[in-house]
N, C-alpha and C positions, 0 to 999 in steps of 0.2 A: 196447527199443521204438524202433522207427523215426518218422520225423516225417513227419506228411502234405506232400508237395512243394509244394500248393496253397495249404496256410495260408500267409498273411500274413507271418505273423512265425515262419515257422520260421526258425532260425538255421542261416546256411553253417558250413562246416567252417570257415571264420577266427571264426565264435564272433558276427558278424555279422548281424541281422536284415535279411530282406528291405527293412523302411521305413528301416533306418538307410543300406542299401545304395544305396537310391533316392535318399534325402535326401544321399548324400555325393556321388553324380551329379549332382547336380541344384543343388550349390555347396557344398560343407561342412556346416557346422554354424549357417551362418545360418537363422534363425528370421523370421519377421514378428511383429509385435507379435498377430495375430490366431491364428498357429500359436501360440504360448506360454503363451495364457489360462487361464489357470487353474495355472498353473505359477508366476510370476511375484505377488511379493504388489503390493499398490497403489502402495508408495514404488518399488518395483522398475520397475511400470509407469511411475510419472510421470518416474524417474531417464531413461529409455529412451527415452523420448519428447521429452524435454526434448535431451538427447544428440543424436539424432536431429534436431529442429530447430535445433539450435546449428550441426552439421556443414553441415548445409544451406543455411546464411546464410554460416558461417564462412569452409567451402571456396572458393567461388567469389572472395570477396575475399583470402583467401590465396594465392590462384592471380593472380590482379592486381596483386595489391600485388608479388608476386614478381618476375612478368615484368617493372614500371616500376623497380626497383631495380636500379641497374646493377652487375652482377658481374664479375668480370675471368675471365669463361667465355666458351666458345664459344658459338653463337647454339643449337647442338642441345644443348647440354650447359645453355644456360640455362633454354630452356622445358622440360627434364627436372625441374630443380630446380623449377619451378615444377608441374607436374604432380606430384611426390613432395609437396610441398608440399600439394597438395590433396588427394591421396590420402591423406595422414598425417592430416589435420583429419577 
């Protein structure tokens, strides 16, 4: 039996759904807390959200604190460390 082209979620030959297809276009596997509802139980949501605003505070002052520490790096190799830095938080 062949699969209608138009549905939604037929699956390509790699075995992949049209929405996973879209969804991996469109950044990976990143979610929003409002995509995931009902997926997620309530300690899952508050972990994720609390995460979420930890990074949010965290990164910007790990990115600061980086930059005024002086490293025996070059000036582009410093503010990289600091940008890994923030990214990593």
């Amino acid at each position: 039996m062949r699969a209608n082209a138009s549905d939604a979620r037929t699956a390509s030959p790699s075995g992949r759904t049209a929405d996973s297809a879209t969804r991996s276009w469109r950044g990976g596997t990143y979610r929003t807390l409002d995509e995931q509802e009902g997926k997620l139980s309530p300690a899952e949501q508050r972990f994720e959200r609390r995460r979420r605003t930890v990074g949010l505070v965290l990164g910007p002052i790990v990115l600061a604190a980086m930059l005024l520490i002086p490293f025996d790096l070059d000036g582009n190799q410093h503010r990289l460390l600091a940008i890994l830095g923030f990214v990593v938080v």
